[in-house]
NUROKOL-483591 format. One record per residue (C-alpha): residue number from 0; residue in one letter; chain; x, y, z. Coordinates in steps of 0.1 Angstrom, whole numbers, plus 2048, in hexadecimal, padded with zeros to 3 digits. Layout:
% NUROKOL-483591
pos,code,unit,X,Y,Z
NUM,A,A,X,Y,Z .
...
% end
This chain:
% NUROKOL-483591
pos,code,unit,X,Y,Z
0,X,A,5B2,9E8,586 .
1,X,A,5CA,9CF,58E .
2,X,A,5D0,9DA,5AE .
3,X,A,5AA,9DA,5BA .
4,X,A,5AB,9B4,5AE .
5,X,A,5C8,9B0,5C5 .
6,X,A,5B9,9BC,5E2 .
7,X,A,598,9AD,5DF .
8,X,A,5AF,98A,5DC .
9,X,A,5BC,998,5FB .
10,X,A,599,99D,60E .
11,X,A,58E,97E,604 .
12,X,A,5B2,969,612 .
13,X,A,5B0,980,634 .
14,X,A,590,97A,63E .
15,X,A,58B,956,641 .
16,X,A,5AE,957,655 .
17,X,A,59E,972,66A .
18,X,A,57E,961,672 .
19,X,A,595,93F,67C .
20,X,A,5A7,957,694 .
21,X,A,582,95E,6A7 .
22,X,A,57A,939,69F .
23,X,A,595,932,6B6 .
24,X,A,593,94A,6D0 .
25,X,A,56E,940,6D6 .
26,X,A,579,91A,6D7 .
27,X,A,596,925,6F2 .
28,X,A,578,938,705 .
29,X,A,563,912,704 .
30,X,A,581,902,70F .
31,X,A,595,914,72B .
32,X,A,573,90D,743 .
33,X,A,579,8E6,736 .
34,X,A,59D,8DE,738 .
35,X,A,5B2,900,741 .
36,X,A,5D3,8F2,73F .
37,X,A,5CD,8E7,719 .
38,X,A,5BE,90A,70F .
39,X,A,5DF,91C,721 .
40,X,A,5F1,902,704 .
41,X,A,5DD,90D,6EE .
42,X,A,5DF,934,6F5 .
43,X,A,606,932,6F6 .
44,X,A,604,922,6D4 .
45,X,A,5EE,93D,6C5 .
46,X,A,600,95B,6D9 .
47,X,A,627,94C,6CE .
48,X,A,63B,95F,6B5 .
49,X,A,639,943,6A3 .
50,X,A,616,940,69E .
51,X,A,608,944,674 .
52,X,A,5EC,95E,681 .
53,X,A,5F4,980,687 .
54,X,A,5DC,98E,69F .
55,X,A,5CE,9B1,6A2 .
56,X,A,5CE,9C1,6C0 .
57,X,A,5AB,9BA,6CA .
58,X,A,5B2,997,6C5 .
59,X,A,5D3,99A,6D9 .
60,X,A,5C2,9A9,6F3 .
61,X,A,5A4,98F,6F6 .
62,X,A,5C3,976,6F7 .
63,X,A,5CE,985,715 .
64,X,A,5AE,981,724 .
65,X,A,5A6,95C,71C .
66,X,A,5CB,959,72A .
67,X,A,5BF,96C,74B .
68,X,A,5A7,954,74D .
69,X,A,5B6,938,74A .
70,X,A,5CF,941,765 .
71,X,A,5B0,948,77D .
72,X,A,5A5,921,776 .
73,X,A,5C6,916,77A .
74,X,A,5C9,926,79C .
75,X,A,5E7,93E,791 .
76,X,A,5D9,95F,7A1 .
77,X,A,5F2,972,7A3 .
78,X,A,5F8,970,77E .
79,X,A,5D6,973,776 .
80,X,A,5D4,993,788 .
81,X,A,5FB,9A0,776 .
82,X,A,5EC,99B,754 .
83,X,A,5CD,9AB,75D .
84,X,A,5DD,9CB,769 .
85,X,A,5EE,9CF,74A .
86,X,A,5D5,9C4,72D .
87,X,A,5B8,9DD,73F .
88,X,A,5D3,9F9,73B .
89,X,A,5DA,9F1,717 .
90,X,A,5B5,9EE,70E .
91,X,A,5B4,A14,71E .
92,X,A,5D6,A1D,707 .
93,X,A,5BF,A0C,6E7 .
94,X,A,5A3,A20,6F5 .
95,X,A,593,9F9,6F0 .
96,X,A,57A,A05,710 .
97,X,A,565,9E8,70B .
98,X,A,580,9CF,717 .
99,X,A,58A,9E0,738 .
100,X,A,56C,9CE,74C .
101,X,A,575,9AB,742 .
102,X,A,598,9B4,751 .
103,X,A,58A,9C5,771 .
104,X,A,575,9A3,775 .
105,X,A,596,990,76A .
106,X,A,5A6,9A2,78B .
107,X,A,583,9A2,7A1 .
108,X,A,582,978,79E .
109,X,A,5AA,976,7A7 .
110,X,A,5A1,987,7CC .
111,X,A,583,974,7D1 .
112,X,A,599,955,7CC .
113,X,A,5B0,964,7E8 .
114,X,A,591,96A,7FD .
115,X,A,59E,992,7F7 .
116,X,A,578,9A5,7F8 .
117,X,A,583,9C3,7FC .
118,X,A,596,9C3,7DB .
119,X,A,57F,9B2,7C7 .
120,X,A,55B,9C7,7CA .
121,X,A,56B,9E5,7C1 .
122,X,A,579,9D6,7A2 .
123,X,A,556,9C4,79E .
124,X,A,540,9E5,7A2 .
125,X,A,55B,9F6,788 .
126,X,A,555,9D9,772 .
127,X,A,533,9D8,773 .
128,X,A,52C,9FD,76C .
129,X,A,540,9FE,74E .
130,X,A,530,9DD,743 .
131,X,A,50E,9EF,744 .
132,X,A,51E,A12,734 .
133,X,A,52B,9FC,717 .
134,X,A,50F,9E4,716 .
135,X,A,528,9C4,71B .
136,X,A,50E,9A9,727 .
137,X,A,52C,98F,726 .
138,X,A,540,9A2,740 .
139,X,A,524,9AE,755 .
140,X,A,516,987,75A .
141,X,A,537,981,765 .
142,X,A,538,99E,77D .
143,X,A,513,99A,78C .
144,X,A,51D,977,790 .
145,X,A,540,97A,7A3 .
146,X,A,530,998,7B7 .
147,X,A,512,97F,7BF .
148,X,A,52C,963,7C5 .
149,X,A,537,97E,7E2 .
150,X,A,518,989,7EF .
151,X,A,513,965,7F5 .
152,X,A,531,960,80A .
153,X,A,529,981,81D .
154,X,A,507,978,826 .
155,X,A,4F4,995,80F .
156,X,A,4DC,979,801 .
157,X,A,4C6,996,7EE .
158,X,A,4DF,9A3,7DD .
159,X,A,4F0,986,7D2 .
160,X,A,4CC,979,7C5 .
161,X,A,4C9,998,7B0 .
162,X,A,4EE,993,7A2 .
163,X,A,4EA,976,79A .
164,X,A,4C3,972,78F .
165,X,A,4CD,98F,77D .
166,X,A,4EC,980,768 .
167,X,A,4D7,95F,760 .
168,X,A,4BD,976,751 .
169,X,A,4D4,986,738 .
170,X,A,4ED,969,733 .
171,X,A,4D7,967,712 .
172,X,A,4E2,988,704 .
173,X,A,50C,97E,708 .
174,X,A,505,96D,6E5 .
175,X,A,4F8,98B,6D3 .
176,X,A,51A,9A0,6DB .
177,X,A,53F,99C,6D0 .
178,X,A,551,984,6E2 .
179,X,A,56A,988,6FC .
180,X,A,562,970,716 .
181,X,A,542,95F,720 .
182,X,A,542,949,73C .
183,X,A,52C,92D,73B .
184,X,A,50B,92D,74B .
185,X,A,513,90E,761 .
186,X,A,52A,922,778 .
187,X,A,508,93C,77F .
188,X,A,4F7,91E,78C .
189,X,A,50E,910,7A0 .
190,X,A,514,933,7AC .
191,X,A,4EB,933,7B1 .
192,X,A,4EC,90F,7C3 .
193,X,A,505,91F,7DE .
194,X,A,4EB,93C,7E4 .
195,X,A,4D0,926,7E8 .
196,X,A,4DF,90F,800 .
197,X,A,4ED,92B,812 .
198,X,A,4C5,934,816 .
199,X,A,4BA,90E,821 .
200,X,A,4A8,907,7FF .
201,X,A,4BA,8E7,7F6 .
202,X,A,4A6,8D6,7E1 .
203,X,A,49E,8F8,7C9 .
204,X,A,4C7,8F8,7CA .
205,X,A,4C4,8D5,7BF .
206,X,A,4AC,8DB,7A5 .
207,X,A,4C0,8F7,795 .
208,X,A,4DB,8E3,790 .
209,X,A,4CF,8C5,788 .
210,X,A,4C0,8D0,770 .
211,X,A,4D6,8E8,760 .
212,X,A,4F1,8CF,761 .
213,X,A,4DD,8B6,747 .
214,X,A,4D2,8D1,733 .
215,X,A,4F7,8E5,72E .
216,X,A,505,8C9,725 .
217,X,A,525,8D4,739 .
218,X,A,544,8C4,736 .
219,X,A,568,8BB,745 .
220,X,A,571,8D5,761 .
221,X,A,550,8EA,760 .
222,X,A,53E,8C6,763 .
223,X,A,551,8BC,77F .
224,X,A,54C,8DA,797 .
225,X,A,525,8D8,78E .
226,X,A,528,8B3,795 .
227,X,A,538,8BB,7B8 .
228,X,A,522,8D5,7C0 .
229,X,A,4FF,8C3,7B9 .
230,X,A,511,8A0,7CF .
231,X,A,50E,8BB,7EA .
232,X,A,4F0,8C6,7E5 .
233,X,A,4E2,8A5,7E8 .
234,X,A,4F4,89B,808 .
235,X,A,4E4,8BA,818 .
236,X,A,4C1,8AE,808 .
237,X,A,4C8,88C,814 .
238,X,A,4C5,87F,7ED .
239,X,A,4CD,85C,7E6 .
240,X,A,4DD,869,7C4 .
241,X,A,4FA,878,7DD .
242,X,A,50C,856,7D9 .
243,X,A,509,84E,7B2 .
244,X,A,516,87B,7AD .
245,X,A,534,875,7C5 .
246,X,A,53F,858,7AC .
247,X,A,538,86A,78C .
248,X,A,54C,883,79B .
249,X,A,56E,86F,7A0 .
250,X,A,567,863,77E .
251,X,A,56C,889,770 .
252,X,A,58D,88A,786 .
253,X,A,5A3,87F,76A .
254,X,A,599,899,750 .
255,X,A,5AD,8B7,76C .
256,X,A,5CD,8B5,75D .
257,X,A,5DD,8CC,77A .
258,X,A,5EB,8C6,79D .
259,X,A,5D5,8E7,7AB .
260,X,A,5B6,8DB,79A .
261,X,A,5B8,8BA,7AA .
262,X,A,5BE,8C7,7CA .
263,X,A,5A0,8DC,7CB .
264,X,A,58C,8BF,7BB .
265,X,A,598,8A9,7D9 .
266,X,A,593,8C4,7F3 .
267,X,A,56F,8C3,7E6 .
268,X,A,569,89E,7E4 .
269,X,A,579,899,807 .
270,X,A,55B,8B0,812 .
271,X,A,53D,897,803 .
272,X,A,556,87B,814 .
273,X,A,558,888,831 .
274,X,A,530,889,835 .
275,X,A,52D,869,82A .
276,X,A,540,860,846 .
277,X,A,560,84F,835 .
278,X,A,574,865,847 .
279,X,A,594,84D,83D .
280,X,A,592,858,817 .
281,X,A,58B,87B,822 .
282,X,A,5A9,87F,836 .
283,X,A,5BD,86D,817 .
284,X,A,5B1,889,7FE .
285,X,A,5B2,8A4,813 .
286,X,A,5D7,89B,81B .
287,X,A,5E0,898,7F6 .
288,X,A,5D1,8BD,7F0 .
289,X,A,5E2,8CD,80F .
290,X,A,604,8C0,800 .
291,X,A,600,8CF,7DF .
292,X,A,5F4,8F4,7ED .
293,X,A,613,8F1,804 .
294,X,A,62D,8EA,7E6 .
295,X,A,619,904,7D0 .
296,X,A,614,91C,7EF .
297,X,A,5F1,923,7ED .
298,X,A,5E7,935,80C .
299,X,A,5C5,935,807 .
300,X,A,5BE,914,800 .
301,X,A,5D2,900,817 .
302,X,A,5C5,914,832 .
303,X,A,5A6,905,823 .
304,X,A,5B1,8E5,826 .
305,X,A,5C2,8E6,846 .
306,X,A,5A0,8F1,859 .
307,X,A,58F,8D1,843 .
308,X,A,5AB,8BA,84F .
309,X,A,5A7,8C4,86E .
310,X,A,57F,8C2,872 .
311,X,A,589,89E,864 .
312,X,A,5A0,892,87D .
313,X,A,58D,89E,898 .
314,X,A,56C,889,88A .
315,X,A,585,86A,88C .
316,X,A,592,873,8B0 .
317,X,A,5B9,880,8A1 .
318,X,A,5B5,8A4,8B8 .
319,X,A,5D6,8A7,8BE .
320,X,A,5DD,8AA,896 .
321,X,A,5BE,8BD,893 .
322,X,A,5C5,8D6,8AC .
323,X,A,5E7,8DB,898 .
324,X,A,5D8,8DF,876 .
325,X,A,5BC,8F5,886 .
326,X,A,5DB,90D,897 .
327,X,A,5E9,913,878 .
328,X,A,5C8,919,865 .
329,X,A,5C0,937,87E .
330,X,A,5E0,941,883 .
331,X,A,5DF,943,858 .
332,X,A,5BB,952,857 .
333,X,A,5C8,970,870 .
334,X,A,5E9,979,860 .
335,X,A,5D0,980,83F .
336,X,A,5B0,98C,84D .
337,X,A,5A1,96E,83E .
338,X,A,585,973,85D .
339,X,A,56A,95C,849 .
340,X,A,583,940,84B .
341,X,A,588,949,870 .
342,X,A,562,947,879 .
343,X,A,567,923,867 .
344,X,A,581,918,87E .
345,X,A,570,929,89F .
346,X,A,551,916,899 .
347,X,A,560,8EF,88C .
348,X,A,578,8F1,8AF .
349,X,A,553,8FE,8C3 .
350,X,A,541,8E2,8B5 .
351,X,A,55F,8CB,8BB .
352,X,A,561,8D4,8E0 .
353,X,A,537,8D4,8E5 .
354,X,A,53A,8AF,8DD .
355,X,A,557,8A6,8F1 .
356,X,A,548,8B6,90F .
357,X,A,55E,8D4,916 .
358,X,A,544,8F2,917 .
359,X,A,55C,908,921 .
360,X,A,572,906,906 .
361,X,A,555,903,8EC .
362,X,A,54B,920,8FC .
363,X,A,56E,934,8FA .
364,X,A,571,928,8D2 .
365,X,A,54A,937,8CA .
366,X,A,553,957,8DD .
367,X,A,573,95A,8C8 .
368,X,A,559,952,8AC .
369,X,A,544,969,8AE .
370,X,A,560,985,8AE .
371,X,A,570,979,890 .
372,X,A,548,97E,881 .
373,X,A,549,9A0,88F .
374,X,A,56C,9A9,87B .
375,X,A,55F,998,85D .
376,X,A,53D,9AF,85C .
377,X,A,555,9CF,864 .
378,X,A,56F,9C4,849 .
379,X,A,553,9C3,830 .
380,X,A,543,9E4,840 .
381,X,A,55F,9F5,837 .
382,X,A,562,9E7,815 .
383,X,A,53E,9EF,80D .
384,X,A,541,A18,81A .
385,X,A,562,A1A,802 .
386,X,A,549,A0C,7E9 .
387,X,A,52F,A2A,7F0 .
388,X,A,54B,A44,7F3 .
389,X,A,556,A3B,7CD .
390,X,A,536,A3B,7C2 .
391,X,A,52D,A5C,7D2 .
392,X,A,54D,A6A,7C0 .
393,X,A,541,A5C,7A0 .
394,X,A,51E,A6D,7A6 .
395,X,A,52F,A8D,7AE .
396,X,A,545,A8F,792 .
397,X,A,524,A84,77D .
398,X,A,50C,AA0,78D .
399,X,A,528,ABA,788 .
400,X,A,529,AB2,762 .
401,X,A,506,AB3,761 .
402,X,A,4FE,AD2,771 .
403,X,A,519,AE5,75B .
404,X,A,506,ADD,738 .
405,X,A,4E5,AE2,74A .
406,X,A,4D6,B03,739 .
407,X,A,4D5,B27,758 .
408,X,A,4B5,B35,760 .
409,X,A,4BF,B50,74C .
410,X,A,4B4,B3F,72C .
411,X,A,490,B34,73E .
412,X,A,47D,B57,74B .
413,X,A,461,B43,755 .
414,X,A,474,B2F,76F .
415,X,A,477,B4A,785 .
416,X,A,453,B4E,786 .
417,X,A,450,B47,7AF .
418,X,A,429,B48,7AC .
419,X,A,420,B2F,792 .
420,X,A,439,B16,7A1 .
421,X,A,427,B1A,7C2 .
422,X,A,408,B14,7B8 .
423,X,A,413,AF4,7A2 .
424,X,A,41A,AEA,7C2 .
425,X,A,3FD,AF4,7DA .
426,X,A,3E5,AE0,7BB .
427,X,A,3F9,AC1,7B9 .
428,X,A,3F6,ABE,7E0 .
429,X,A,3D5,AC5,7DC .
430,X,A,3CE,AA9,7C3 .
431,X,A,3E1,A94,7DA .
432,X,A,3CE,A99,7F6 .
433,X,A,3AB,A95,7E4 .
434,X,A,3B6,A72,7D3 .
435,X,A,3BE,A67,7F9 .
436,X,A,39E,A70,804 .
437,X,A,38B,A5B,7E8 .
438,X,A,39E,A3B,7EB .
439,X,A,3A5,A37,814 .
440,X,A,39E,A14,813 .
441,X,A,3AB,A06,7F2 .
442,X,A,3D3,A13,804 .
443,X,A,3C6,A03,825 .
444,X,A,3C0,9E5,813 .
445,X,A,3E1,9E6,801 .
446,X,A,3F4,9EA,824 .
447,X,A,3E1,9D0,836 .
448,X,A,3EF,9B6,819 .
449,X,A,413,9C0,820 .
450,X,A,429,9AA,838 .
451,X,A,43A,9B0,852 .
452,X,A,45C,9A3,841 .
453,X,A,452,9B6,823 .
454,X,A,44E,9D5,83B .
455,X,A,470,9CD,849 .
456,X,A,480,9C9,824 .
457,X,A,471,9EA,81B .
458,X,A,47F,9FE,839 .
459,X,A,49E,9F0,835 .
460,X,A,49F,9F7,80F .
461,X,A,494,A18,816 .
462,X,A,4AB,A24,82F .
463,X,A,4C7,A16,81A .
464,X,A,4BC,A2B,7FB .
465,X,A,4B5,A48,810 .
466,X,A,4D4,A48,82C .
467,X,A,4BD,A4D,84B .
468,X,A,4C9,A39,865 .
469,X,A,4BB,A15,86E .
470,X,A,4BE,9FF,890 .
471,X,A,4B1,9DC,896 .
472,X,A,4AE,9D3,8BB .
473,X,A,4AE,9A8,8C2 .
474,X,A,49D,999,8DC .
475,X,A,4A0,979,8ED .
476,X,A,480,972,903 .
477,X,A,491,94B,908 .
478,X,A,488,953,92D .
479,X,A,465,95E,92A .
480,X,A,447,948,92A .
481,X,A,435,940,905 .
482,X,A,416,94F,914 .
483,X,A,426,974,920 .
484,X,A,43A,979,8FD .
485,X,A,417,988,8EF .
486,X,A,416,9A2,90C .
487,X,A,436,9A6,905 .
488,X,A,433,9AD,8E3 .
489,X,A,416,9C7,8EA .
490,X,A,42A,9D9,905 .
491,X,A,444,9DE,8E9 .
492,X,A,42E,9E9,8D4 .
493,X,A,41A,A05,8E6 .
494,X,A,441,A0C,8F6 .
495,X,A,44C,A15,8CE .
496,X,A,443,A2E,8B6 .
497,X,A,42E,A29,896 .
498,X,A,443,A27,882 .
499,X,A,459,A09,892 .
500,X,A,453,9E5,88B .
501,X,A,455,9C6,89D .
502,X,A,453,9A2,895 .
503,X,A,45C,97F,89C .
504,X,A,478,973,88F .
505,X,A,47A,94E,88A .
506,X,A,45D,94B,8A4 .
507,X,A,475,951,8C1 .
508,X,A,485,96F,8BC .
509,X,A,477,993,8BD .
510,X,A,487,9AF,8A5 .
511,X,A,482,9D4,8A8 .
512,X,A,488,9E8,88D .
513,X,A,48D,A0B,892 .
514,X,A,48D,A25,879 .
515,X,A,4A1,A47,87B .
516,X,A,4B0,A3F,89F .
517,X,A,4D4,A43,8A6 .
518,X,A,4E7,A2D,8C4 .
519,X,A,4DD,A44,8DE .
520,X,A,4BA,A40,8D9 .
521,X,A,4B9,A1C,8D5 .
522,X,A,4CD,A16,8F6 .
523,X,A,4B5,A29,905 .
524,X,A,497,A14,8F9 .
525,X,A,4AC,9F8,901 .
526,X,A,4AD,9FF,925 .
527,X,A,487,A04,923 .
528,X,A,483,9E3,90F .
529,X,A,496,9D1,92E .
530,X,A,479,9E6,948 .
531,X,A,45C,9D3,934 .
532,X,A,46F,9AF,934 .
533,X,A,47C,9B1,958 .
534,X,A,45A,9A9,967 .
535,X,A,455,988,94E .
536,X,A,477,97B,953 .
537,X,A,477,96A,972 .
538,X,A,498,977,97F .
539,X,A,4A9,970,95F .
540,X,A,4BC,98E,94B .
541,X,A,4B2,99E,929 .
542,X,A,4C1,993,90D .
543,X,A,4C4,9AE,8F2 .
544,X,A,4D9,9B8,8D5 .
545,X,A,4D8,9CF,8BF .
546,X,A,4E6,9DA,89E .
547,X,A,4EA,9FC,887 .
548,X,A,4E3,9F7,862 .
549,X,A,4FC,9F7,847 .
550,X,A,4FB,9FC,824 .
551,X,A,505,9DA,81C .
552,X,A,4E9,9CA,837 .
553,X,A,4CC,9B4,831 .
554,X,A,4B7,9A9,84C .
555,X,A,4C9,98A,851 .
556,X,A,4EC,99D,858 .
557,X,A,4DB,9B6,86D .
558,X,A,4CB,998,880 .
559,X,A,4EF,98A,882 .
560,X,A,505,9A5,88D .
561,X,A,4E7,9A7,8AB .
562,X,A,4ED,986,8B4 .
563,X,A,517,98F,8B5 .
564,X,A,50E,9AE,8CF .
565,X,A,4F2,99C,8E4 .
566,X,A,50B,97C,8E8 .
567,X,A,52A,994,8F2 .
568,X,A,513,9A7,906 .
569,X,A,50C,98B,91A .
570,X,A,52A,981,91B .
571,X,A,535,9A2,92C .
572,X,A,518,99E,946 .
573,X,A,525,978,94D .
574,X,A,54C,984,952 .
575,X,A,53F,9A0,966 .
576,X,A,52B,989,97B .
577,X,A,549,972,982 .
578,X,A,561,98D,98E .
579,X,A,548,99D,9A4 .
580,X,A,543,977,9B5 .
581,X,A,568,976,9B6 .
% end
């Protein structure tokens, strides 16, 4: 008897010392996306052997993980990846399965900081399926929104709309679960902003924001970057509120309590200075962040800084600093495949040498360019077919366990009735055919509303899902008369099967998509696309590129990698040229 009082004394002193431990935790969850350095403080002072609660080792191992975190927003990468590695193999000792994709996104977000794609999408696709398996909404927003954050930067706009349009929509359900960590919903707007600037729509980038911002009621470092971010949007929308954001954002500066953070902050602000045109206080910031990445040897980010500097100086007339900075920016960017960052620096020294005068070294900078965007779409290629293989693996392994508790035919005497099954067959085609022939022109209708894009979506979708092969052909009729690109357009068409398509693409452009054709054949059609335009282009040569499709492709990369062959095509037929005159 006196024992049971004893322990129900017991219950009743544990739990409220329990539930302060989780009160605690969730507070350090609020506050590491607010002031990091003051939630590591905090996180040593809970984790120390000193420390009155004793943790469990769930709440050990969501300690670990709020540490992770932290790390990640204090730029300490490498750390955040360590602890990673060894808290997702302890959740697997503790069989704690649930934990492992907070980890994986823990690792996933370290890489994307060192521009490191390849790394981080498997870890993301890992993360995200074991989210779903173990219905973890906090850890799969996080994942949808760092993969979106990626498909952003790689140009695969429709599948960074569905990460993230998709991690918005069940940000609502990361309440309902047990906490581990829940990033706040400010960082998928921002992450939504990006997209939409990256697709022209500034003001609907402005508008999420905006208001998101007033309604989140953010606050120190989270408020800051949303601040930032919505100052840039309204310089790009030409907004008079571009001016009063810039200042509210140097009034946030003081709440960073870190040399990194305020280096990024600066590196930031010295963009919205620099398009202001007060390129003096651009130059000053900029400066001040390149010395701190250089003392805490931050590749990534004073590479960063040092193409910024440099785009800087150059605006103010400095090129002989600028071409410095620039040197060591690429010379940086190639020793770590960083070929984003390279297409960067190809394109500021371009633009720099268009405006000066000097077309032939503007010209030698955009070649060099548009080769660093080749590497960049083969890098990720590659990343995206390791991505299928593992996933084909998975499926495999999957079928094979399926197949092996499917029940034989032995148990099912009917199944190998050859007859019925045949005629099940020759009725349902029946029925299908009958159905056609009673509604002809309901499905014309239905086909006539469809447009073209939406016919070029579909293909594209299609032969992704499917695995047939896919080839866009680009043409540039720059050299053909406004009123002979119709006859052009019908020779194409009665020069193409059925089942191609072609459209305008930006009203200049033509594109030809062609389903279920390998190279061969669309060299060939090539050469018989050049027959038609020869005729219409007054002495002039074809321009044409082409491109094969790739699992990771939209239209717009397709359209892209065109672009890279046509312009290196040409620039083949121009070096050929020259060496014949000499």
């Amino acid at each position: 008897m006196y024992f049971r009082i004893v322990m129900l004394c017991l219950a009743f002193c544990l739990a409220p010392a329990k539930a302060d431990v989780q009160d605690k935790l969730d507070a350090l969850n609020i506050l590491l996306y607010q002031s990091p350095s003051q939630a590591l403080q905090e996180i040593n002072d809970l984790e120390s052997i000193t420390s009155p609660e004793k943790l469990t080792e769930v709440e050990k191992l969501r300690l670990a993980l709020l540490r992770c975190e932290t790390f990640l927003q204090l730029g300490e990468n490498e750390a955040a990846i360590n602890i990673a590695r060894i808290s997702e193999a302890k959740a697997k000792v503790l069989k704690l399965e649930q934990a492992r994709p907070y980890f994986l996104n823990c690792m996933a977000s370290a890489f994307i900081n060192y521009a490191d794609f390849r790394q981080a999408l498997p870890l993301l696709d890992s993360s995200i399926i074991l989210s779903r398996e173990l219905e973890q909404s906090q850890s799969l927003v996080n994942g949808l929104k760092l993969r979106g954050t990626i498909d952003t930067q790689i140009d695969s706009y429709s599948s960074a709309f569905e990460d993230l349009n998709l991690a918005g929509e069940i940000y609502a359900d990361t309440d309902t679960q047990q906490s581990w960590l829940q990033i706040p919903l400010i960082n998928i707007k921002i992450a939504l902003s990006q997209l939409l600037i990256e697709n022209l729509k500034y003001q609907q980038a402005y508008d999420v924001l905006d208001s998101s911002l007033s309604e989140l009621n953010a606050t120190g470092k989270a408020k800051l970057a949303a601040t930032i971010q919505l100052a840039h949007i309204a310089q790009l929308n030409k907004l008079s509120t571009s001016n009063e954001l810039i200042k509210q954002a140097k009034s946030l500066l003081p709440e960073l309590e870190t040399a990194f953070e305020l280096a990024v902050a600066y590196t930031e602000i010295a963009k919205l200075e620099y398009r202001r045109g007060n390129n003096a206080r651009a130059i000053q910031l900029l400066e001040i962040s390149l010395n701190t990445f250089n003392k805490q040897q931050i590749t990534i980010e004073r590479l960063r800084a040092q193409r910024q500097l440099a785009e800087v100086l150059f605006s103010s007339g400095n090129q002989s600093r600028a071409m410095t900075l620039m040197e060591q920016a690429i010379n940086s960017a190639s020793q770590t495949a960083k070929f984003n960052e390279l297409v960067i620096c190809y394109q500021i020294l371009a633009s720099y040498f268009v405006d000066q005068g000097d077309f032939e070294q503007a010209y030698h900078y955009q070649v060099l360019k548009f080769s660093a965007a080749e590497n960049e779409f083969n890098y990720i290629k590659d990343t995206r077919l390791l991505q299928l293989n593992t996933k084909l693996s998975r499926q495999q392994v999957s079928k094979a366990s399926i197949d092996s508790h499917r029940p034989t035919q032995a148990n099912f005497p009917w199944f190998n009735n050859v007859y019925l099954a045949l005629a099940l067959i020759i009725a349902v085609v029946l029925l299908v055919l009958a159905l056609r022939r009673k509604t002809p022109q309901h499905h014309t209708d239905v086909e006539s509303k469809v447009t073209p894009e939406e016919k070029v979506e579909k293909l594209i979708n299609h032969s992704k899902a499917v695995g047939l092969p896919l080839s866009l052909i680009l043409i540039d009729p720059v050299h053909i008369f406004h009123a002979d690109r119709a006859l052009l357009t019908a020779q194409l068409k009665e020069l193409l099967r059925e089942q191609d398509i072609v459209i305008n693409h930006l009203g200049e452009e033509l594109i030809v998509l062609l389903p279920n054709t390998q190279e061969n054949g669309v060299l060939k059609i090539i050469e018989q696309i050049k027959e038609l335009m020869n005729p219409l282009l007054h002495g002039y040569k074809a321009s044409i590129g082409y491109a094969k499709l790739q699992q990771h492709d939209s239209l717009s990369s397709l359209i892209k990698r065109a672009e890279v062959r046509q312009l290196l095509l040409k620039n083949r037929k121009q070096s050929a040229g020259a060496n014949n005159q000499l």
